[in-house]
C-alpha positions in Angstrom: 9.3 -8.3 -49.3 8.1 -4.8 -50.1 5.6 -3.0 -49.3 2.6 -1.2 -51.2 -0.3 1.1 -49.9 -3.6 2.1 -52.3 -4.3 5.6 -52.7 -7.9 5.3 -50.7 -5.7 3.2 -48.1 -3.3 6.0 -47.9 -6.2 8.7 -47.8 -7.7 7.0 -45.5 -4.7 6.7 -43.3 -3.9 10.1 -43.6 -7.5 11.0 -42.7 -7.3 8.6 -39.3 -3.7 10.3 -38.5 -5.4 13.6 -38.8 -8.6 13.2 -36.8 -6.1 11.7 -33.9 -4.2 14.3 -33.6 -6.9 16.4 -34.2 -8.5 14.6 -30.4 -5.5 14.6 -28.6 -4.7 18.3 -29.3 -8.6 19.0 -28.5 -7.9 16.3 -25.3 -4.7 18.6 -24.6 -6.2 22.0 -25.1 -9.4 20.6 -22.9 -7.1 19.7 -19.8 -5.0 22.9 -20.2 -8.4 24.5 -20.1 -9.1 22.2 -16.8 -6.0 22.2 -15.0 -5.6 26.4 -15.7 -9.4 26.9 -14.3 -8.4 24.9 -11.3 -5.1 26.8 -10.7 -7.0 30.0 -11.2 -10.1 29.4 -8.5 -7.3 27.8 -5.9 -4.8 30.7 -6.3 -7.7 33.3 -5.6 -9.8 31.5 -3.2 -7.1 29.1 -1.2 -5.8 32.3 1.1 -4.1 32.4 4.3 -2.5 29.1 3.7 0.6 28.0 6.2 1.8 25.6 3.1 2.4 26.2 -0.6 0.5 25.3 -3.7 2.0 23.9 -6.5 0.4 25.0 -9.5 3.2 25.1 -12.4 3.1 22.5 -15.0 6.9 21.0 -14.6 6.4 20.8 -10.6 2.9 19.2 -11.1 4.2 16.9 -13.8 6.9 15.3 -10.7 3.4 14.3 -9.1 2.1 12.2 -12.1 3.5 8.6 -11.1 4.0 6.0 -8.3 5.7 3.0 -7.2 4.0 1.3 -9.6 5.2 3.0 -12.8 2.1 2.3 -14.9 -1.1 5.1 -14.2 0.5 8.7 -14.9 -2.0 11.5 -14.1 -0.8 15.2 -13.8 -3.1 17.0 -11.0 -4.4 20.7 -12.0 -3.0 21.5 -8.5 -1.1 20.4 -5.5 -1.2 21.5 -2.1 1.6 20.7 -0.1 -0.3 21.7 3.7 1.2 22.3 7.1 -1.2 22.9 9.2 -4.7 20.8 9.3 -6.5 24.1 8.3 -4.9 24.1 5.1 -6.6 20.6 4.3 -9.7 22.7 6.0 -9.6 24.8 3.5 -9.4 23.2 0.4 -11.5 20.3 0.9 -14.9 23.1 1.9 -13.9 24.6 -1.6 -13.9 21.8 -3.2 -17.4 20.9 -1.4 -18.7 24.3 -2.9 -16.8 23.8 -6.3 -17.2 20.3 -7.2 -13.6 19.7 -7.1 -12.2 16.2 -6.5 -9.1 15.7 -4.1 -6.6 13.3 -4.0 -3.8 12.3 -1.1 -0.3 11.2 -1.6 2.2 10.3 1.3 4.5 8.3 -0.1 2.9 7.2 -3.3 4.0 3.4 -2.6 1.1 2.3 -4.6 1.0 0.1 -7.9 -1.8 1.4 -9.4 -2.4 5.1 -9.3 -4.0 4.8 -6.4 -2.2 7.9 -4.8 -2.8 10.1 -8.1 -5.5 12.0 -9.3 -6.0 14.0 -12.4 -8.9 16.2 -12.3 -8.3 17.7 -9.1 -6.5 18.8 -6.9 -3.7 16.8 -4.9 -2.8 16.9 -1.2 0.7 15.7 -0.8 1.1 15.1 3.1 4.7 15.2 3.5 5.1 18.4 5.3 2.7 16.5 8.1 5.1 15.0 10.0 4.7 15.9 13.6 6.1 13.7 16.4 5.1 13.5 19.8 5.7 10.2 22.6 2.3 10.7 24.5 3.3 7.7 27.5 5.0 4.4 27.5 1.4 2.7 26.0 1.5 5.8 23.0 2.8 8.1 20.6 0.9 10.3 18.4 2.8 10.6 14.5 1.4 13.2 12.0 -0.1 11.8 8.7 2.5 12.5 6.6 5.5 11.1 8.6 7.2 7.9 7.2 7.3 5.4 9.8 11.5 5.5 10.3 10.9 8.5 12.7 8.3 7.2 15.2 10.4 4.2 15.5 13.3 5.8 16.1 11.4 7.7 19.1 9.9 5.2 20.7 13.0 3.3 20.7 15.0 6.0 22.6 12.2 5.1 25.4 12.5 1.3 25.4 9.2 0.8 23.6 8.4 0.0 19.9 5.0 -1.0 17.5 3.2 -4.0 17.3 3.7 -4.0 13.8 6.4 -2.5 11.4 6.2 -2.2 8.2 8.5 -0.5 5.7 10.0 2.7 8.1 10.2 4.4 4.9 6.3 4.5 4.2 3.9 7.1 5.1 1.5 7.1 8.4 -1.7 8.0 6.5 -0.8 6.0 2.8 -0.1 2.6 5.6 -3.3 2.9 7.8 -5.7 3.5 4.5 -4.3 0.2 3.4 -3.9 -1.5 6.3 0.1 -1.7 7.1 1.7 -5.3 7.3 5.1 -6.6 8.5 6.9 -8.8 9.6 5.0 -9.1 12.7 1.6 -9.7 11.5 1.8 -13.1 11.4 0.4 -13.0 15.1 -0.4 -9.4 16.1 -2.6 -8.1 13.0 -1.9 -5.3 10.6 -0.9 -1.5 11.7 -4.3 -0.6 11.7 -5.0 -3.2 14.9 -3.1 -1.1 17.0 -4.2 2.1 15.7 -5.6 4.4 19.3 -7.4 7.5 17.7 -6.9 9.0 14.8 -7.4 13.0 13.6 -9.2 13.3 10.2 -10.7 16.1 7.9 -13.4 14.7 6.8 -14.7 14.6 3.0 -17.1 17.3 4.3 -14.4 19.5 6.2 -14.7 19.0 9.3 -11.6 18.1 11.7 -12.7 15.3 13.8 -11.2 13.1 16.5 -12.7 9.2 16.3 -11.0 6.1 18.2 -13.2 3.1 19.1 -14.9 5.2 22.1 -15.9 8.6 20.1 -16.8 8.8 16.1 -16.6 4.8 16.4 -18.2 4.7 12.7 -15.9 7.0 11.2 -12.9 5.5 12.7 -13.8 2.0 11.4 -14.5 4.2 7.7 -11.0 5.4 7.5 -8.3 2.6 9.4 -8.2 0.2 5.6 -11.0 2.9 4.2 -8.8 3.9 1.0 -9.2 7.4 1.6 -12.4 7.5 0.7 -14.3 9.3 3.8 -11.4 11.3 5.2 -7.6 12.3 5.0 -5.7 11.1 8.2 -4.1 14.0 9.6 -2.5 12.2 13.1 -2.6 9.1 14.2 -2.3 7.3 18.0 -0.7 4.5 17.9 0.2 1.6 20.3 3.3 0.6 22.1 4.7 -2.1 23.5 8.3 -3.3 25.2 11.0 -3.3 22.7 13.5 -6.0 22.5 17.3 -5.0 23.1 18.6 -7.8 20.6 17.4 -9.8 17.9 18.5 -13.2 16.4 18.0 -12.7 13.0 18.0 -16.0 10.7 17.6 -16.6 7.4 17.1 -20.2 6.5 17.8 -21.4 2.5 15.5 -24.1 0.6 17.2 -23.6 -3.0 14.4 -23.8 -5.7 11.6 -25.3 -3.8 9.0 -22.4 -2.5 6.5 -24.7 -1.3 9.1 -26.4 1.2 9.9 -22.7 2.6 6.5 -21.9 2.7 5.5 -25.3 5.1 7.7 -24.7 6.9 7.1 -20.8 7.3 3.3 -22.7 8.2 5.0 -24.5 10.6 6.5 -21.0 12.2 3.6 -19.5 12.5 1.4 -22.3 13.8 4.6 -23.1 16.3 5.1 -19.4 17.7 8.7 -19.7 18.8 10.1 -16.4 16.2 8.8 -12.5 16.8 9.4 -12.2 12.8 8.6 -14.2 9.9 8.9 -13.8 6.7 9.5 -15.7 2.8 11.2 -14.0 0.2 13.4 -14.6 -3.0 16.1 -13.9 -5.0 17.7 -15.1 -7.9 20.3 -17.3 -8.4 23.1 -15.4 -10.6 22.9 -18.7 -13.1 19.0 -18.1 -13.5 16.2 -19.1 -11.3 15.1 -18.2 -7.9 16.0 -19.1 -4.2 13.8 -19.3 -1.5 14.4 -18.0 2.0 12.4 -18.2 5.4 13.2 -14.5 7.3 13.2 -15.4 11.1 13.5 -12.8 13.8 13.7 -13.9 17.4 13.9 -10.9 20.1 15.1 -10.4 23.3 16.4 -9.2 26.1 20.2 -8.8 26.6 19.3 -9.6 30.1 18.4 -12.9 29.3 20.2 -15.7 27.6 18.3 -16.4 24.1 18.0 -20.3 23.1 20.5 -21.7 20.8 20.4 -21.5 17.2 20.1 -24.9 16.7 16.6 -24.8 18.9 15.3 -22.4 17.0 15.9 -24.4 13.6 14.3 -27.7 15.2 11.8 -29.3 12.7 12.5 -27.3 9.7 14.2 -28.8 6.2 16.4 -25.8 5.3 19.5 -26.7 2.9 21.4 -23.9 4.7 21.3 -21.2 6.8 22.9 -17.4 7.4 22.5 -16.1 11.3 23.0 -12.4 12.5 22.9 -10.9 15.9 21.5 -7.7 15.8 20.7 -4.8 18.3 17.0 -3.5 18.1 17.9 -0.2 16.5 20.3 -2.4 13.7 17.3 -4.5 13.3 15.2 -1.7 12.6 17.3 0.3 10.6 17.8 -2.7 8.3 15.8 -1.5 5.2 15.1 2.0 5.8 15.3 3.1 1.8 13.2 1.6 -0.5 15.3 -1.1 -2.6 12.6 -1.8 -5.1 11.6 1.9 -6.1 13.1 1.4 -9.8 11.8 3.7 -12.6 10.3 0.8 -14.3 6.7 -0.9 -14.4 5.9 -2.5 -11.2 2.6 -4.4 -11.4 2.6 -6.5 -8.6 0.1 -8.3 -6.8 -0.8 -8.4 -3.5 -3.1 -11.8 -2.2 -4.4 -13.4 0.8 -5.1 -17.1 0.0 -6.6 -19.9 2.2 -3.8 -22.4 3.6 -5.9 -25.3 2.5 -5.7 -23.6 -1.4 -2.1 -22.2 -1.5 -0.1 -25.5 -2.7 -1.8 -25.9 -6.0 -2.7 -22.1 -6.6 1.2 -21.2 -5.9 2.2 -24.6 -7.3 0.6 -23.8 -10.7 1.2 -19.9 -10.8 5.0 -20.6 -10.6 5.1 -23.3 -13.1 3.3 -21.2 -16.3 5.6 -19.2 -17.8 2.6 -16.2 -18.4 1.5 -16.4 -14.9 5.4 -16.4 -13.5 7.2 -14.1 -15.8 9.2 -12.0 -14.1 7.8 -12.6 -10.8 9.6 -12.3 -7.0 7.3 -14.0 -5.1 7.2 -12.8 -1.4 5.2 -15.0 0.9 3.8 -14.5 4.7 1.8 -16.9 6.5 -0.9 -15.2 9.1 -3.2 -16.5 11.8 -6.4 -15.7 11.0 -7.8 -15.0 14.0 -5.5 -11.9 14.2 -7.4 -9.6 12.2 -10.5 -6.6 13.4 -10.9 -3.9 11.2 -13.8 -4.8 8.9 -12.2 -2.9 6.1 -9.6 -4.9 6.3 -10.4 -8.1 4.6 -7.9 -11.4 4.2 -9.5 -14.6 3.3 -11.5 -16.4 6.3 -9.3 -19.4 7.5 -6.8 -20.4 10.6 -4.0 -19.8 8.5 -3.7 -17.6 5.3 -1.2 -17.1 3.3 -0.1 -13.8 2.1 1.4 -14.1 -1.1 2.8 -11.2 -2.8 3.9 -11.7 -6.5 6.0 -8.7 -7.7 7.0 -7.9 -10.5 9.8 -5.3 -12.2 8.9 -5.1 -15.7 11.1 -3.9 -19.5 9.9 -0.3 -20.0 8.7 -1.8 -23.2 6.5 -4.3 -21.6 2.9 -4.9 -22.6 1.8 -3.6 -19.9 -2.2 -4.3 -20.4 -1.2 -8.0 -20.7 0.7 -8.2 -16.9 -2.6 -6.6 -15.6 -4.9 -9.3 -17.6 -2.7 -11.7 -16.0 -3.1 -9.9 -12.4 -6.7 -10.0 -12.8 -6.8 -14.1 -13.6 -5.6 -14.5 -10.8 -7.3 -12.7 -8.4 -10.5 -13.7 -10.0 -8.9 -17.7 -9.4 -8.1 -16.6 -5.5 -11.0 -15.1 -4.9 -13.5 -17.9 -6.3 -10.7 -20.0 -3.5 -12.3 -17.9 -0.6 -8.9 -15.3 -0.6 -8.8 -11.3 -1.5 -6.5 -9.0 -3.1 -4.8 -6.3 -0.3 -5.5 -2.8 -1.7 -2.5 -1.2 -3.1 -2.3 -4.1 -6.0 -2.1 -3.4 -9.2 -5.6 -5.1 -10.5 -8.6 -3.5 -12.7 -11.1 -2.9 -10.2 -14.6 -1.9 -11.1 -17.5 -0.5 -7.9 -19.1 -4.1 -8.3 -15.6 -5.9 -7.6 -15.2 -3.5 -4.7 -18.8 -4.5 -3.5 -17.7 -8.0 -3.8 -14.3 -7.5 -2.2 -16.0 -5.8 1.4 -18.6 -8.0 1.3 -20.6 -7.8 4.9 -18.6 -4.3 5.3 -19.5 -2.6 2.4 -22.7 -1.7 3.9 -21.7 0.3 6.7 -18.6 1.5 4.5 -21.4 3.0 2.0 -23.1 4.6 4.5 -20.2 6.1 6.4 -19.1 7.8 2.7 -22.5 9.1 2.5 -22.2 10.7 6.3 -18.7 11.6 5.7 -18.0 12.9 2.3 -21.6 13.5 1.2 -20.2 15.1 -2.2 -17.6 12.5 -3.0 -14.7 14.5 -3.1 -12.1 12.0 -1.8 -11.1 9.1 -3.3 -12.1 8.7 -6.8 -8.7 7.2 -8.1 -9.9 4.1 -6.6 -13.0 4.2 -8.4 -14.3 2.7 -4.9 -17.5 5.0 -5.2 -19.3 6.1 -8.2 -17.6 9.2 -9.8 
């Protein structure tokens, strides 16, 4: 069949071709205008500096993505600091300027949460000091990746509470909270969190730990970024293992099996680490796998294999014996950092509403495309920082639906999707976990802290009076 245009169709056409490139050349021109105006008050009033700006378009352009693969905003500037006066610095011009900052470790987030365009960006790499304060502490900088701090503590027979990925950043895992493996029964990273050093959204470097700047501390541990950038943080240790019995037991096709008896786990106590994931079959389809890790000491003769799989209704099972340091060296790169569209989800969801939520996500084909679930179930008494907010039950489920798109995806339609179901999960009693990929407006953020919003509103007022931190998350009004 062919096809025939009118002449006013055509005119008209050609008229709405024109007048769209006519706005995106005027958008262009206008955030050339921007980013050059920026560039120019930054590179005459930023002096003295210890670390670099980055103010050229190509290097600027490397800093307009994420893990996530979907929001891509170019900064007018970046400032790569070394020294906490750098940070100093910028963020009392951009109190007197009206500049915006944002604050990238790692950019591990699916939603540009770790971007900003009109502004100026702080990437926290260089930040990566390292010190072992005692036995009971060791003080990381805010840009470190977690691989590092491990590593030391190690060497002195100790180790964190809670792990998560060694290669994410110090700051990017204590604004969201931090989870492993671990946090099943002893919280997130934030839980064991000591004292932190902050520049705050005014400027000021500030000390604050549960004793001194209590308010501020609570602001920033799960805060989003929003009241300060983490400069250091003090975090706790404890005894490190010498071994680990690692243990993966295989239920096929059948998630919610894996996932009852990851329940059982967790209620039961007997493993250090728990964990669900999935992977495919090479035939199509997905297999389930609950991720046991039980340490110990060489020392000490660990239980059998066959003791530690009493009760469960595995179909098969793959067991490892590991040193600590193989154990925690066992995913130190990032597997998943494809350059393709990530939106995934991150959920907390009651235990008494996770069979038929999970049950009927996995069995729609909109809801389930492309999805790799990844599934942890928490105590829920395990949790203090009021930013950080998991649904209110003895056991939750966190269940993490990720998702590794076509380049050519519709994109808009995965994130309509991600927001059904939050919006189902959270009318269950559950929450999203920050770094998701979900449109989020200030009244959904209101919703989301509930009881802690609050306090959280009037420690952004103390803190950043101007709002220059933060605005990515569109947490605060703009």
């Amino acid at each position: 069949m062919g096809y025939s245009i009118t002449r006013r169709g055509f005119a008209k056409g050609a008229l709405t071709a024109l007048s769209t490139a006519a706005l995106l050349k005027t958008t262009s021109s206008l955030a050339f205008a921007r980013a050059s105006g920026t560039a120019d008050l930054v590179r005459k009033d930023l002096t003295g500096l210890s670390g670099e700006l980055v103010l050229d378009e190509a290097s600027r352009k490397v800093y307009a993505d994420d893990f996530g693969k979907i929001v891509h905003l170019t900064p007018d500037a970046v400032l790569v600091p070394r020294s906490t006066d750098d940070i100093v610095k910028l963020v009392k011009l951009a109190n007197t300027q009206g500049l915006k900052i944002g604050t990238r470790g790692m950019a591990h987030s699916m939603y540009g949460q770790a971007q900003i365009e009109d502004g100026v960006l702080v990437d926290m790499s260089a930040m990566s000091s390292l010190r072992v304060i005692d036995d009971g502490a060791i003080e990381v900088g805010g840009g470190s990746t977690w691989g590092p701090a491990v590593a030391a503590a190690a060497a002195k027979k100790r180790t964190l509470p809670v792990i998560n990925d060694t290669f994410l950043s110090v700051g990017g895992s204590l604004s969201t909270a931090g989870f492993g493996p671990t946090t099943w029964n002893n919280g997130f990273m934030v839980d064991h969190t000591l004292e932190l050093e902050v520049v705050t959204g005014a400027g000021d470097l500030v000390r604050c730990s549960e004793e001194q700047n209590s308010a501020l501390f609570n602001a920033v541990l799960s805060g989003m970024g929003q009241c300060a950038i983490i400069t250091k943080a003090v975090m706790r240790l404890v005894a490190a293992p010498t071994n680990v019995i690692y243990i993966r037991f295989f239920y096929r096709d059948d998630v919610l099996s894996a996932a009852h008896d990851l329940a059982f786990l967790a209620k039961d106590g007997r493993f250090n680490h728990l964990d669900l994931r999935s992977r495919p079959y090479p035939i199509g389809g997905l297999e389930y796998y609950v991720e046991c890790g039980f340490f110990y000491d060489q020392s000490s003769p660990p239980p059998k294999v066959e003791e530690l799989a009493k009760g469960l209704h595995f179909a098969s099972q793959e067991v490892k014996t590991w040193t600590y340091e193989e154990y925690y060296r066992r995913a130190e790169t990032c597997y998943s950092c494809l350059d393709a569209p990530k939106p995934s989800l991150y959920l907390t969801v009651p235990a008494s509403k996770f069979d038929a939520f999970v049950g009927k996500t996995l069995n729609e084909p909109e809801r389930a495309a492309y999805v790799a679930p990844w599934i942890s179930a928490w105590r829920g008494n395990v949790f203090k920082r009021p930013l950080a907010r998991v649904a209110s039950e003895d056991l939750i489920f966190r269940t993490q639906f990720n998702r590794v798109l076509p380049n050519k995806a519709d994109i808009p339609a995965f994130l309509a999707v991600n927001r059904s179901l939050y919006e189902e999960v959270r009318d269950l009693g559950g929450t999203r976990l920050t770094a998701s990929a979900i449109p989020f407006t200030q009244s959904d953020w209101i919703r989301h802290y509930g009881p802690a919003w609050g306090p959280f509103e009037a420690a952004k007022k103390k803190y950043d009076p101007k709002n220059v931190l933060g605005s990515s998350s569109k947490i605060f009004a703009v």
